[in-house]
Phi, psi and omega in degrees: 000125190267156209253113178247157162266015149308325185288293203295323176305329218288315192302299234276329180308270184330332175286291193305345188274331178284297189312316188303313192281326144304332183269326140335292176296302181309317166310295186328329201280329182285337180250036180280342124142012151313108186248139217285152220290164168264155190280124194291159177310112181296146203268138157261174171338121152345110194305334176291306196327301159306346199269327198262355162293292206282009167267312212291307179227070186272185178254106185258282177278341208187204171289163086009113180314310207281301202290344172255022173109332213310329174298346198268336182300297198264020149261003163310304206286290162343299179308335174330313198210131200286355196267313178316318194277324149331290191294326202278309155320290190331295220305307185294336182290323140307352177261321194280347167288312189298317165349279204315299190303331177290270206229056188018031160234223176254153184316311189294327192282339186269162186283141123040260232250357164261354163274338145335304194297314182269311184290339146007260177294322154310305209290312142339314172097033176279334213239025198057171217280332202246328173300313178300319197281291150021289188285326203281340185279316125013273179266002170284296150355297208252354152231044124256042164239353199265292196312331176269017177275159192268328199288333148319326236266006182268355185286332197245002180059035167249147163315294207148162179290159164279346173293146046226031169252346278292251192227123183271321163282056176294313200272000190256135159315129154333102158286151186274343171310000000 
């Protein structure tokens, strides 16, 4: 069959007609009055997660990883990836088993130096190899999510960037001052 440009209107009328008609049946199926499933109500963060933010970062001088979000940030960041979101449960659930076992309640109920006590030993590679990398990836996480809040950076004696005024004495020799 020799390619005329007869043909090809002939091709492309039978394509658009086909792309029309299809695109016609997909409105139907949406105005079906079916409406598309809704998404469950997002869960928050685990109360170890929190717990473990706030031994990780705590509020000393200033805020807190928990008062600025950071557990909702990095479990945000987990959902991202099923493996991710899989390790970051194990993880809470291995801080709240060791609890149980210490002092028969959950990781958010123990103190300060006894929850120490566990990322600890999580940090160690006591809980295995893949917890520790986990944790250490974790808290990399969770303080960049804290140092990149503006509301941190006085906690850390930073100013601020210099822009959008940026070194106004640019065109001046370095000073020692």
């Amino acid at each position: 069959m020799s390619m005329t440009r007869r043909t090809l209107i002939k091709l492309f009328a039978v394509l658009g007609a086909t792309l029309i008609s299809v695109a016609a049946m997909v409105q139907r199926l949406f105005r079906s009055g079916d409406a598309p499933p809704q998404q469950p109500a997002k869960a928050p963060p685990p109360a170890a997660l929190d717990a473990l933010v706030d031994t990780l970062i705590p509020a000393e001088d200033g805020p807190g990883g928990v008062d600025l979000g950071v557990p909702e940030k990095v479990d945000a960041w987990a959902q991202t990836n099923l493996k991710l979101q899989h390790l970051l449960e194990e993880t809470c659930f291995r801080l709240d088993r060791e609890a149980e076992r210490i002092d028969g309640g959950s990781f958010s109920a123990l103190s300060t130096s006894q929850r120490t006590a566990i990322i600890t030993k999580l940090s160690e590679g006591q809980f295995g190899e893949v917890m520790q990398r986990f944790l250490l990836q974790l808290r990399n996480e969770a303080m960049t999510h804290f140092y990149g809040d503006r509301r941190s950076w006085a906690v850390a004696g930073y100013p601020g960037p210099p822009q959008p005024n940026g070194f106004m004495n640019y065109t001046k020799p370095p000073s020692d001052a």
